[in-house]
C-alpha positions in Angstrom: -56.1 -53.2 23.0 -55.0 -53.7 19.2 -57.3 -56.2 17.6 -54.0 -58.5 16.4 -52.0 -58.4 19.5 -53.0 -62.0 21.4 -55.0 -62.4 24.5 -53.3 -61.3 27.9 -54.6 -62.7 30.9 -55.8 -60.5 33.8 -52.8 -60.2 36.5 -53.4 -62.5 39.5 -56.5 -64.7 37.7 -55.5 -68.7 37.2 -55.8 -69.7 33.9 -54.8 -72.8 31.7 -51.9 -73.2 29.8 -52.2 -72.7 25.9 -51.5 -74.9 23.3 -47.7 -75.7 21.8 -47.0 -73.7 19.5 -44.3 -74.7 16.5 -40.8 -73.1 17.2 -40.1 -70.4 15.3 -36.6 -69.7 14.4 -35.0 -66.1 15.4 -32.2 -64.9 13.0 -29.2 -64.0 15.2 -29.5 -60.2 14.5 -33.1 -60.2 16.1 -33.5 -57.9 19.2 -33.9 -59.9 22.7 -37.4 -60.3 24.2 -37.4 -58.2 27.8 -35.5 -59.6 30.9 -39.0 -59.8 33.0 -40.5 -61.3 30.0 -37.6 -64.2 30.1 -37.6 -64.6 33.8 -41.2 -64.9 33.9 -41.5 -67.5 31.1 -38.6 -68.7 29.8 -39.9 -71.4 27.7 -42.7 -69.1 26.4 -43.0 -67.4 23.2 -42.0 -63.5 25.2 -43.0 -61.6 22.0 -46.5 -63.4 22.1 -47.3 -62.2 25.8 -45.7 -58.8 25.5 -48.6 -56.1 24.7 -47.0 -52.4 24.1 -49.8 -50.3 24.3 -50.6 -52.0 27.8 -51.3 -49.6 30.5 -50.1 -51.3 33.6 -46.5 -51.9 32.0 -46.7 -47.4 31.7 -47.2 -47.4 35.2 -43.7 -49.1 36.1 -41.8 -47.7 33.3 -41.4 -44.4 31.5 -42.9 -44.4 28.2 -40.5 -45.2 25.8 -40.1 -43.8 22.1 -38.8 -45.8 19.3 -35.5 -44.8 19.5 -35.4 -45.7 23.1 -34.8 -42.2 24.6 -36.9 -41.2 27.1 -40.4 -39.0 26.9 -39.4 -35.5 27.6 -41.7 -33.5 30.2 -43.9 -30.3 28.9 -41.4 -27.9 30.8 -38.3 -29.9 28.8 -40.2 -29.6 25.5 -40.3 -26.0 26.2 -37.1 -25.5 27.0 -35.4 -27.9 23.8 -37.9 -25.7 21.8 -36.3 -22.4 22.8 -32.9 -23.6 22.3 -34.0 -25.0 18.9 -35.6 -21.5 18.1 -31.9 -20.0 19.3 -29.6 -22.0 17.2 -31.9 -21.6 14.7 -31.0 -18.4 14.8 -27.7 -18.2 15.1 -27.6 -20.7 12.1 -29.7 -18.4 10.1 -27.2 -15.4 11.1 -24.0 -17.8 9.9 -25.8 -18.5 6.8 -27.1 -14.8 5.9 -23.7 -13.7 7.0 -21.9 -15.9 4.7 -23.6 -15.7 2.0 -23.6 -12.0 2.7 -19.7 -12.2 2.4 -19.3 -14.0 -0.7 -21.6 -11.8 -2.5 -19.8 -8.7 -1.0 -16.4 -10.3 -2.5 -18.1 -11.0 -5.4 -19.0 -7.6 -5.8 -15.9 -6.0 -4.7 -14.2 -8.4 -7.0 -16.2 -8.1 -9.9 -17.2 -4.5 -10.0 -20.8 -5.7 -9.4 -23.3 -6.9 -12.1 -22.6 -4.2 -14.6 -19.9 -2.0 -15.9 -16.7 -1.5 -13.8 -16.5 1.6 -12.2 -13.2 2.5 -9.9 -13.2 5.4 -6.8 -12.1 8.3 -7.8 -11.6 11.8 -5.2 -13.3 14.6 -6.6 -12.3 17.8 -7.8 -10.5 20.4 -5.9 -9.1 23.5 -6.1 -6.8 24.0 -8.6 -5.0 26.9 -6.8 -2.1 26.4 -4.6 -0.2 28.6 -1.6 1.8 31.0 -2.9 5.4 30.2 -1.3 4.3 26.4 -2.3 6.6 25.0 -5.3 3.3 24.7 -7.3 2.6 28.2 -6.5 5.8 29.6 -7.5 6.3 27.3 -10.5 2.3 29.1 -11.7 4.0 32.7 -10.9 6.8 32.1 -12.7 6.9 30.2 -15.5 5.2 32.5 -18.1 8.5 34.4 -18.0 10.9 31.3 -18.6 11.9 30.6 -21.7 13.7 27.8 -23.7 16.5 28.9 -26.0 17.5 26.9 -29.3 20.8 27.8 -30.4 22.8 26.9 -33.8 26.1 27.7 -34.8 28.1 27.0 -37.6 29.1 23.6 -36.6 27.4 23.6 -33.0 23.8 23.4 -31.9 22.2 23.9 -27.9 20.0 24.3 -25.6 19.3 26.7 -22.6 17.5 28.5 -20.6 16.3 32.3 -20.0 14.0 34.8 -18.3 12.2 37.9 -19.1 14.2 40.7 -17.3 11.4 43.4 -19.0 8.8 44.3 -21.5 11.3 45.6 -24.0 12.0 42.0 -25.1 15.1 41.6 -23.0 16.3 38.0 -21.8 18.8 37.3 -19.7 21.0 33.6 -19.5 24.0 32.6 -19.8 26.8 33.1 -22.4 28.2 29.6 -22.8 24.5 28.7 -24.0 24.2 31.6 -26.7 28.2 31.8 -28.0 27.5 29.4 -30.8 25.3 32.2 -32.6 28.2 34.4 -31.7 29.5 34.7 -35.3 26.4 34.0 -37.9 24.2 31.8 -35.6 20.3 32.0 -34.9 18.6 31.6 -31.8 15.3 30.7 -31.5 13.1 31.3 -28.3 10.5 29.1 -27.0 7.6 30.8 -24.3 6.0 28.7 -22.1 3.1 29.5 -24.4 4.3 27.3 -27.0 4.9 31.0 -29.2 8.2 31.2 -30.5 10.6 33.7 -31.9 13.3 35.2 -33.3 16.0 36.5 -30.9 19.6 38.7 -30.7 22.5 39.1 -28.8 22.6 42.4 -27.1 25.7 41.5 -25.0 27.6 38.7 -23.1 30.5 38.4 -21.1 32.8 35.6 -20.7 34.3 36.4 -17.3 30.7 36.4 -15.8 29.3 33.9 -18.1 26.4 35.5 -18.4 24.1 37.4 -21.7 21.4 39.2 -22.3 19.6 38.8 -25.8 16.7 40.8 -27.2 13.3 39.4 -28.9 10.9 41.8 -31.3 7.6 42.2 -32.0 6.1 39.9 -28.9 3.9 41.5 -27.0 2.6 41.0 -23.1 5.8 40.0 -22.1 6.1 39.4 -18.0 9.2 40.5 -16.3 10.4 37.9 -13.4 11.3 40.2 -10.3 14.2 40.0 -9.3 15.2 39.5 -4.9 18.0 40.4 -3.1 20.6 37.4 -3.2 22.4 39.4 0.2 19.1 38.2 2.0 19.6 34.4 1.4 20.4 31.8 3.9 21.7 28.6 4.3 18.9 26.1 4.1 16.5 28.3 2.6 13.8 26.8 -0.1 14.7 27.6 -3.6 13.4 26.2 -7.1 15.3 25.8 -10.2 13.1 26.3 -13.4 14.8 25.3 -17.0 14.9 22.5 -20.0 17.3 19.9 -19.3 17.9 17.7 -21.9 15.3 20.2 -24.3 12.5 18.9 -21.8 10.7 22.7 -21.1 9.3 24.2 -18.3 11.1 22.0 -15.9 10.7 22.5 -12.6 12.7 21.1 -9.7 13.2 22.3 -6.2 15.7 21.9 -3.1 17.6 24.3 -0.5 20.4 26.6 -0.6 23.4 24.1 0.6 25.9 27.2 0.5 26.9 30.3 -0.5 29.7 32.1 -1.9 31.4 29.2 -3.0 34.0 29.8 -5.8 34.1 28.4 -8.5 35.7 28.7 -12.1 33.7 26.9 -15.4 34.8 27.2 -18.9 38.7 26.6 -19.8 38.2 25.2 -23.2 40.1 27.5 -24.8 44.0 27.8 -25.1 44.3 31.0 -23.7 41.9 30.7 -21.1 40.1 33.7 -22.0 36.4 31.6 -21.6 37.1 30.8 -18.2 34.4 32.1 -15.6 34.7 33.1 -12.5 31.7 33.1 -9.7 31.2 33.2 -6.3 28.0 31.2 -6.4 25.3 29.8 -4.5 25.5 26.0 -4.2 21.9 24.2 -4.1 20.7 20.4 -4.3 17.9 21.4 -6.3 18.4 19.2 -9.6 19.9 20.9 -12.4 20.8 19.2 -15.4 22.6 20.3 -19.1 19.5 22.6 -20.2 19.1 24.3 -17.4 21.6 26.6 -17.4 20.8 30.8 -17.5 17.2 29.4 -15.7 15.9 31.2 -12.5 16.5 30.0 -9.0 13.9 31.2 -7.3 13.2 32.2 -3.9 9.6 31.4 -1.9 8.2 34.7 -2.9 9.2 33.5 -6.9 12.1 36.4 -6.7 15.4 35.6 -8.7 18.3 35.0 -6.4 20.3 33.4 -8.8 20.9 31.9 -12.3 21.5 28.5 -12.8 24.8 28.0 -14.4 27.1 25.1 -13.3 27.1 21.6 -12.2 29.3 19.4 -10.8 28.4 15.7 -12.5 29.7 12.3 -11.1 31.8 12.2 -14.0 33.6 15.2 -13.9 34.2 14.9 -10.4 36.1 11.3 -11.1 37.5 12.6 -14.2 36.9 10.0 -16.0 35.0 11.5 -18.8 32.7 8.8 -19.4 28.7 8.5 -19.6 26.2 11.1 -19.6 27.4 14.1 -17.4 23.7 15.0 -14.5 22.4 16.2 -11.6 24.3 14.4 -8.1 22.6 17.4 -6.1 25.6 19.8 -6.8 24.7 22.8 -9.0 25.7 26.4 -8.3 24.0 29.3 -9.6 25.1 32.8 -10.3 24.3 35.6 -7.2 21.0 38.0 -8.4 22.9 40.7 -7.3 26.0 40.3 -9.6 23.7 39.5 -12.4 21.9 42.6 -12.3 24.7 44.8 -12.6 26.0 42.7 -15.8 23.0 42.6 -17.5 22.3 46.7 -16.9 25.8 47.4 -18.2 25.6 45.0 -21.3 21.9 46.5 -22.2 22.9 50.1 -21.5 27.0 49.1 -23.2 27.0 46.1 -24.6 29.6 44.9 -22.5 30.3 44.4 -18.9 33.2 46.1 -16.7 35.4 44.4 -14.6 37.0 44.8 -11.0 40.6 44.6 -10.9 43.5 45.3 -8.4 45.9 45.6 -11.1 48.0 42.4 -10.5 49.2 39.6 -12.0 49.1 36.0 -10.2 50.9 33.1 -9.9 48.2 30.7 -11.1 50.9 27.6 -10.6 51.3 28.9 -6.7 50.4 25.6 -4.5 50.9 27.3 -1.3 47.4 28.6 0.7 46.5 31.8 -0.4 47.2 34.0 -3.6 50.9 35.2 -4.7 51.6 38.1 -6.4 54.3 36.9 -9.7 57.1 38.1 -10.6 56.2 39.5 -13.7 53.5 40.2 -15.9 52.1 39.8 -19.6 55.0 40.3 -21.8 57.8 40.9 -19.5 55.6 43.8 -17.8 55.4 44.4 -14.1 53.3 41.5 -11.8 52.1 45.0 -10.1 50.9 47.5 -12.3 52.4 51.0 -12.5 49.7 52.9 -11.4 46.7 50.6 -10.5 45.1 50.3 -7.5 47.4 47.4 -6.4 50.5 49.8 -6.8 48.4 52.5 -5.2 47.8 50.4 -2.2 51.4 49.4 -1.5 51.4 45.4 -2.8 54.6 43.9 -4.0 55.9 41.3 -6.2 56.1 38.1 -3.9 52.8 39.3 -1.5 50.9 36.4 -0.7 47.2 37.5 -0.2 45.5 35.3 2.6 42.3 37.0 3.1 39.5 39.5 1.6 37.1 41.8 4.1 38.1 39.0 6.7 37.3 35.9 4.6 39.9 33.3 3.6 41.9 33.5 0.5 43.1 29.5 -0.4 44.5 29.9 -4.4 44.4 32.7 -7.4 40.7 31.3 -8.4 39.2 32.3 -5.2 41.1 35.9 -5.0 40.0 36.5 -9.0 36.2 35.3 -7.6 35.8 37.6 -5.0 37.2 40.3 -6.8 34.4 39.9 -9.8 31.9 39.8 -6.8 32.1 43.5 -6.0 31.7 46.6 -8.2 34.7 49.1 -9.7 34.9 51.4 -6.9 34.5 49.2 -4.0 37.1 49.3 -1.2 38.6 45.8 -0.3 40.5 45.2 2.9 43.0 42.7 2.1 45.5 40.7 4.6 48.8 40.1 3.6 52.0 38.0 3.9 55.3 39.5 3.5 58.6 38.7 5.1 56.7 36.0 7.2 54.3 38.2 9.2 50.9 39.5 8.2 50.0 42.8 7.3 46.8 44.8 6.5 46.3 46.8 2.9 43.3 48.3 1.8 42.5 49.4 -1.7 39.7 50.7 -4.4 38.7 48.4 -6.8 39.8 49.3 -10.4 37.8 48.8 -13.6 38.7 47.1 -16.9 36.7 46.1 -20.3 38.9 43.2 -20.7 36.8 39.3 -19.8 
C-alpha cells in the first residue's frame, strides 16, 4: 500500500467513524469521485477512501491505464505490434519512395550534381542503300556542277553534268546564252574547284548545250539510262543550285510523261522558243536548277531539268518570286543524247521536219496545215516529206503513231521527239472524214 494513501479498513470489519474533516472546495472542472464511491458514502470525502493500487478493486474491474483504455492481453500486444511493425513499413516505403522521386526529378531536372550532359545515339554507319536518295545523291553528285554565267548586261546561274572525261558538260541553253557573244562561264565542282569553261554548241529548239572545261583532271561521267524505260510513279531525284544554293538535292516521282510543252518566246520572232515532250515530276525544282540531272534509282540520267511551271505564271499575274508548286518538267535522256552527240561531233543540232507550215492561230483540236508559207511560199513544201506523203493545204493533223494531236505546239513537239529518218504515221482530216498518211521525217539545221 503507498505510504501516503490513508488507512482503508478491512471489508466486512466494524469500525468507528473518523473525525470531521474541514470541507474542501472542488473547482468545477475537477473529475467526479466513482459512482460506488458516492453511493457508498455520500457524505464522505470519496478521494480519501479510494486506494488505486488496491487489489480487491483489480479483481472486479479491468485494470485501467491513464488514459482510460483498457489493458490489452499478451496475444493483442502481439498482434498491435505486428501491425505497428507493418505500417511501419509501409511508411518507411512511402517515405524512401518519395524522397526517392524528388531526388530522381531533381536529377532529371537538373542534369545531376555536375555538368549537364544530354543523350545522344551513337555513331552509325555512314553508308546508305544504293537506290536510297542518300545513296544516289553520294553516286552522283561529284559529276554536278554549278555554272556562273555573265553576259554583257546579264548574269545566271545553272546547272550541269559531266557527260565524259574529255571535259564535256551538258545543260541547258537558256542558262549559258548570256556568254553567247563575249560572256564567261565559270564552273563550280562539287569539290569546291572551279574553272574556266566554253561553249561547244547549243540549240534553241531543244534548249539544250553542251560546254567544254580544260585542264581538270579525274572528271566522272554521270551514266546516262534509258528514258523509254520510265514509268508513271517511278522514284526520281532532281540534283541542281536553285537560287545559287549548290549541290541541291530534292526528290519526288515521275507524275507524267510526254507532256508538251513550249518555254522561251522572249524574242520577236520566236526563234527562242523550245519545244519538248517532257517528263513532268513533283520533285522540287526551282530557278537554278535547270540543265541538272533527274535521276533514276540506279543514279542513271533520264532527264534534264529544264522548266517549271510557278504559281505565278500559271495566274499570269507576274508578281512575286516565280518556285517550285510541284510542277517541273525535265527534258527526255534519250532526246538529250542525240543533241549533245551532234553538237560535240557538229556544233549544232539537226532537226526533224515534215516540211510544213502551220496555222499557229488555228483554235480548232488538232494541227492545220496554212495556206501559205514564209514569204508568200507554199504552206507545203515542194519536195519535202510532207509533199512526198500526200498532205495538203487545209489538212488538219489529229494524231501521231496513234496519239492525239490537240494544237501546232504539240504536233511541232512530237516531231522534235524522234530522229531525221524516222517514219511517222499520221491521221488526217480532210473533207470531213479521216484519213491515214505516213511519212519519213526530214532534216533541217534551222532552231
Amino acid at each position: 500500500m503507498s505510504p501516503h494513501a490513508p488507512p482503508v479498513p478491512a471489508p466486512g470489519l466494524p469500525h468507528a467513524l473518523p473525525a470531521p474533516v474541514p470541507a474542501t472546495p472542488v473547482p468545477h472542472d475537477a473529475p467526479l469521485p466513482p459512482p460506488e464511491a458516492q453511493a457508498l458514502t455520500p457524505h464522505a470525502d470519496p478521494w480519501r477512501r479510494y486506494d488505486p493500487w488496491s487489489a480487491g478493486r483489480a479483481s472486479a474491474h479491468a485494470p485501467l491505464q491513464q488514459n482510460g483504455a483498457a489493458v490489452p492481453t499478451q496475444q493483442q500486444r502481439r498482434k498491435r505490434a505486428t501491425r505497428a511493425l507493418v505500417g511501419g513499413a509501409l511508411v518507411l516505403a512511402l517515405v524512401s519512395g518519395g524522397v526517392g522521386g524528388a531526388v530522381g526529378a531533381y536529377l532529371e531536372r537538373n542534369g545531376g550534381v555536375g555538368d549537364i550532359q544530354l543523350p545522344q545515339s551513337g555513331k552509325v554507319a555512314a553508308g546508305r542503300a544504293p537506290d536510297s536518295v542518300a545513296g544516289i545523291a553520294a553516286r552522283a553528285l561529284p559529276s554536278v556542277v554549278t555554272l556562273h554565267v555573265t553576259g554583257s548586261n546579264e548574269q545566271g546561274t545553272g546547272t550541269g553534268f559531266v557527260l565524259d572525261t574529255r571535259g564535256h558538260i551538258l545543260t541547258n541553253n537558256h542558262v549559258v546564252e548570256f556568254a553567247a557573244s563575249g560572256g564567261e562561264i565559270s564552273v563550280t565542282f562539287s569539290s569546291g574547284d572551279t574553272a574556266k569553261a566554253r561553249i561547244v554548241g547549243r540549240d534553241t529548239g531543244y534548249d539544250l548545250a553542251v560546254v567544254q572545261v580544260t585542264g581538270v583532271h579525274g572528271l566522272k561521267p554521270l551514266p546516262l539510262g534509258n528514258s523509254d524505260n520510265v514509268q508513271v510513279g517511278d522514284p526520281v531525284v532532281a540534283i541542281g543550285a536553285p537560287f545559287d544554293l549548290a549541290n541541291t538535292v530534292t526528290s519526288g516521282i515521275i507524275s507524267a510523261k510526254e507532256r508538251p510543252i513550249t518555254a522561251g518566246g522572249e524574242s520577236e520572232d520566236g526563234s527562242d522558243v523550245s519545244y519538248v515532250d517532257a517528263l513532268q515530276t513533283d520533285a522540287p525544282i526551282n530557278p537554278g536548277n535547270s540543265g541538272g540531272p533527274l535521276l533514276d534509282s540506279q543514279a542513271h540520267v533520264i532527264g534534264i531539268n529544264s522548266a517549271i511551271r510557278s504559281a505565278d505564271s500559271a495566274s499570269g499575274s507576274g508578281d512575286g518570286q516565280a518556285g517550285s508548286i510541284g510542277l517541273g518538267f525535265a527534258i527526255p535522256v534519250n532526246q538529250a543524247r542525240r543533241v549533245a552527240e551532234e553538237l560535240i561531233n557538229k556544233g549544232k543540232a539537226a532537226h526533224p521536219v515534215i516540211g510544213i507550215t502551220l496555222d499557229m492561230g488555228y483554235t480548232g483540236d488538232g494541227a492545220r496545215i496554212g495556206t501559205k508559207g514564209a514569204k508568200g511560199s507554199p504552206a507545203v513544201t515542194t519536195g519535202g516529206p510532207g509533199d512526198k506523203a500526200g498532205l495538203r493545204s487545209g489538212d488538219v493533223i489529229t494524231e501521231v503513231d496513234g496519239r492525239p494531236v490537240h494544237s501546232g505546239e504539240e504536233l511541232i513537239v512530237k516531231t522534235r521527239a524522234h530522229r531525221p529518218g524516222d517514219r511517222l504515221r499520221l491521221t488526217v482530216e480532210r473533207d470531213g472524214g479521216p484519213r491515214s498518211v505516213s511519212l519519213v521525217l526530214g532534216s533541217s539545221d534551222r532552231n
